[in-house]
C-alpha positions in Angstrom: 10.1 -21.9 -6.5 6.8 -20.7 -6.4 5.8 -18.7 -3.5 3.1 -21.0 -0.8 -0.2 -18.7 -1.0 -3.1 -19.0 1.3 -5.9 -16.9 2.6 -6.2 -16.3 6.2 -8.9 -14.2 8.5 -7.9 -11.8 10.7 -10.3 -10.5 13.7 -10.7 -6.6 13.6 -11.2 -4.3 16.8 -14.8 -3.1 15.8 -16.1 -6.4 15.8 -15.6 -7.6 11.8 -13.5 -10.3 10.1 -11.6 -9.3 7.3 -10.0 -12.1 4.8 -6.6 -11.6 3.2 -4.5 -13.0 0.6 -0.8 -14.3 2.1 2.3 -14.9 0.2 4.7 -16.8 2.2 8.6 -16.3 1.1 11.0 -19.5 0.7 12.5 -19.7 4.3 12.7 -17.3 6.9 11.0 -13.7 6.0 13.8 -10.8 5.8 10.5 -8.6 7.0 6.5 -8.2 6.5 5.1 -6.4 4.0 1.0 -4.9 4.2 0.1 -4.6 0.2 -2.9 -2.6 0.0 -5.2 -3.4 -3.0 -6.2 -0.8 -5.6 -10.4 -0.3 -5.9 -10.4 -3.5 -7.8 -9.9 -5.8 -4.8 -7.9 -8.1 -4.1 -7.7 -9.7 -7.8 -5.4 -11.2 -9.8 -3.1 -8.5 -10.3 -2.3 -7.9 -6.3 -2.8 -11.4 -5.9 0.8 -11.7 -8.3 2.2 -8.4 -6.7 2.1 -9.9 -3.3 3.2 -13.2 -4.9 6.3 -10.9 -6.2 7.1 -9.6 -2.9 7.1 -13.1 -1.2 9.8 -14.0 -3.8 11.6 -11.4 -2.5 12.1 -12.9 0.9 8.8 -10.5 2.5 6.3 -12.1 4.5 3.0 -10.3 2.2 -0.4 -9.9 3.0 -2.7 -8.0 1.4 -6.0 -7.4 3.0 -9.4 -6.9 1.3 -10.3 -3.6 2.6 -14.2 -3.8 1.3 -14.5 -6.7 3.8 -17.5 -4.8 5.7 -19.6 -4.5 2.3 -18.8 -6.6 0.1 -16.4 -10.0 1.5 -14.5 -11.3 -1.7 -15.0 -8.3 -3.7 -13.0 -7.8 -7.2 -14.5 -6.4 -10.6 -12.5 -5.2 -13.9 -10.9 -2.9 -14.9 -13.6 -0.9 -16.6 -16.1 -1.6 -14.1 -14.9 1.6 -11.5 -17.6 4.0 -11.4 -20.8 1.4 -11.4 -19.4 -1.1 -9.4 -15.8 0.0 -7.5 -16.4 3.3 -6.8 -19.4 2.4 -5.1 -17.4 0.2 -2.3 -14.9 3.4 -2.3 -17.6 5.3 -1.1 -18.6 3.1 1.6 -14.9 2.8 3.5 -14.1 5.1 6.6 -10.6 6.3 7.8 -11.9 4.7 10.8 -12.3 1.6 9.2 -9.3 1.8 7.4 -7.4 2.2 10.8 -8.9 -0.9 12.2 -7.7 -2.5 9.0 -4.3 -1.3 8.9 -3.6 -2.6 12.6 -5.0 -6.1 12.1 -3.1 -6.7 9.3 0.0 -5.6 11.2 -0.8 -7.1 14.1 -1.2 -10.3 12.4 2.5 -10.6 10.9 4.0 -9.1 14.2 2.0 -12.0 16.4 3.7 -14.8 13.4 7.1 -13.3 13.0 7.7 -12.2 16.4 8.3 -8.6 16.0 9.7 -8.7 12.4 10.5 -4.9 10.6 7.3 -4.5 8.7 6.5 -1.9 5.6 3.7 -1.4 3.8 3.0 -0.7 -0.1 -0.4 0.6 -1.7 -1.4 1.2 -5.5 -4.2 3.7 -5.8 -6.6 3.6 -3.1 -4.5 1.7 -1.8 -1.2 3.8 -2.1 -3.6 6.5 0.5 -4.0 3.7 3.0 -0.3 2.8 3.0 0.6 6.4 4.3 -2.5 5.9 6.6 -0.2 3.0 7.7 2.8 5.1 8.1 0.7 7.4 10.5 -0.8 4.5 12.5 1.2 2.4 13.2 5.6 1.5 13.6 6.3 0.9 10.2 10.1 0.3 9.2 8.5 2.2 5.9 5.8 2.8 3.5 5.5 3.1 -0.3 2.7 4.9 -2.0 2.2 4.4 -5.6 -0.5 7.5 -7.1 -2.1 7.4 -4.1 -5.2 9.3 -4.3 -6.5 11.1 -1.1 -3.4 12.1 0.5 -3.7 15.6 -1.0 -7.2 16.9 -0.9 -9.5 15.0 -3.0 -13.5 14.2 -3.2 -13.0 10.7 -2.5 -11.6 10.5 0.9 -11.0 13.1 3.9 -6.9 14.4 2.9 -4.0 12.9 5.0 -2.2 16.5 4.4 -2.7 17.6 7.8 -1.9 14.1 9.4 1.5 13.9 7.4 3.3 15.5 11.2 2.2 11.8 12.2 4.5 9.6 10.0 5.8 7.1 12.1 8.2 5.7 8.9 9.7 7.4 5.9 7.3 7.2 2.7 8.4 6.8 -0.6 6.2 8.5 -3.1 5.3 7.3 -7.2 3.7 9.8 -9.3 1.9 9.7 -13.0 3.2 13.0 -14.7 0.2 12.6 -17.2 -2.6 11.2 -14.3 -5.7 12.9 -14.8 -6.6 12.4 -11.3 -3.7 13.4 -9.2 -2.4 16.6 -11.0 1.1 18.9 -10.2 -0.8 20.4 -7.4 -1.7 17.7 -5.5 1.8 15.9 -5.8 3.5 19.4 -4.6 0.9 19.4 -1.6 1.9 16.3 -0.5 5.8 16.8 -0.9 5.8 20.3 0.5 3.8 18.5 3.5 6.2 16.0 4.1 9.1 18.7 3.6 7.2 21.3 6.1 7.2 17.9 8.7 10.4 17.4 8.0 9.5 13.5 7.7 12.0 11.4 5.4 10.8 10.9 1.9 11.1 10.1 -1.1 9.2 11.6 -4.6 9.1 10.6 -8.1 7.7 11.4 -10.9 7.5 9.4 -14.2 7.0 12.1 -16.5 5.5 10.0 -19.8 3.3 7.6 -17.0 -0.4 7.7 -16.1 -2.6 6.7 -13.5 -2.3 3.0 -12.6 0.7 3.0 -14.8 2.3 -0.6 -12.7 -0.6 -2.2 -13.4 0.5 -5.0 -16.1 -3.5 -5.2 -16.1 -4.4 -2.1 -16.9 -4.6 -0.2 -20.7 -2.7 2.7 -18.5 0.0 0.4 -17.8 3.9 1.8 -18.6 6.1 -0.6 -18.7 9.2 1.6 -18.6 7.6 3.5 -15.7 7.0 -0.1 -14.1 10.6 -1.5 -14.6 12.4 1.8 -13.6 9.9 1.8 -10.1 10.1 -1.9 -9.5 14.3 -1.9 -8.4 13.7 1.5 -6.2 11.1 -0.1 -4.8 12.9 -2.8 -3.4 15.9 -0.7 -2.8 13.5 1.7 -0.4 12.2 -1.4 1.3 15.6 -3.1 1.9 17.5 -0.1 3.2 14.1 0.8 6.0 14.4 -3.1 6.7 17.6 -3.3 7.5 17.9 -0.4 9.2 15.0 -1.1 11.6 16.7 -4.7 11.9 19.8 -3.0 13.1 17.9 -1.2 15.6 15.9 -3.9 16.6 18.9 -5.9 17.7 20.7 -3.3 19.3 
């Protein structure tokens, strides 16, 4: 059964609205689940991902983060530096805060305080561990998110990493050009010096963007082999903050 998909607004605390693309599961929702968008938007491909989660008993949302520049953004895949990277550019950790609790205030005020994780490719994989710092995840899921380590596209999250709020699961591109050994062993040693739960893999043979069915960089072994410890992550942080919830 196809998943019932809709797009909803959601008011943000500095004064914006910001649209985003809901996947309602079959049922009740085991949990909510924040999908943050690579630079592309929120296009096809997350459109499906979120679609993917909903089928998988999450309540998904994934909000279009470029909402103050550009409302209903998406572009291609080759169109990063002349027309994503601009938008990139333009967001604010700020901003991206805002973002992060209107999308989670959203499914808490729908599901009455259901467990609810996060998951972010790219860009997006950064803002997920921004949501593990901001607000009470039951977990968060970063796949090659660029920016956590230091990086000249955003402001690093090293130094924040004391502030995790959830355990993080970590995915890596052993051959991405843009997030080298360095900056995966910053971020790891980070969460290890915090001693905040985590999790960190590496797909040796994958690159940057390698889940992205979309994408020439896509690895479909690196893809399957993430896909089932993605879920596993997310059901054992779920069920666990269920647990405490009821207790």
């Amino acid at each position: 059964m196809s998943a019932k998909t809709e797009f909803v607004t959601l008011p943000v605390s500095d004064g914006t609205s910001m649209r985003a693309y809901v996947a309602h599961p079959a049922g009740n929702p085991r949990a909510g689940l924040i999908v943050f968008q690579e630079a592309f938007g929120v296009n096809p491909h997350i459109r499906d991902v979120t679609e993917r989660f909903a089928a998988q008993g999450y309540l998904a949302i994934a909000p279009e983060l470029f909402h103050r520049t550009a409302p209903g953004f998406e572009c291609g895949y080759t169109e990063f530096s002349n027309v994503a990277l601009p938008q990139m550019q333009k967001l604010t950790d700020a901003g991206l805060t805002a973002d992060i609790r209107a999308a989670f205030d959203w499914v808490q005020s729908g599901t009455k305080n259901l467990p609810t994780a996060a998951i972010g490719y790219c860009m997006g994989g950064r803002t997920a561990c921004q949501a593990a710092l901001t607000v009470p995840l039951a977990c968060a899921v970063s796949y090659y998110g660029g920016g956590i380590a230091p990086s000249p596209m955003f402001p690093d999250l090293i130094g924040r990493l004391n502030d995790a709020k959830a355990p993080v699961m970590f995915f890596w591109g052993g051959k991405d050009g843009h997030i080298g050994p360095d900056a995966v062993s910053a971020v790891e040693n980070a969460m290890r010096a915090a001693e905040k739960p985590y999790v960190n893999v590496v797909f040796s043979e994958a690159d940057h963007g390698f889940f992205c069915d979309a994408r020439a960089s896509y690895n479909a072994a690196a893809a399957a082999q993430a896909w089932p410890l993605t879920l596993a992550f997310l059901e054992t942080h779920v069920t666990a903050a269920t647990r405490k919830a009821g207790a």
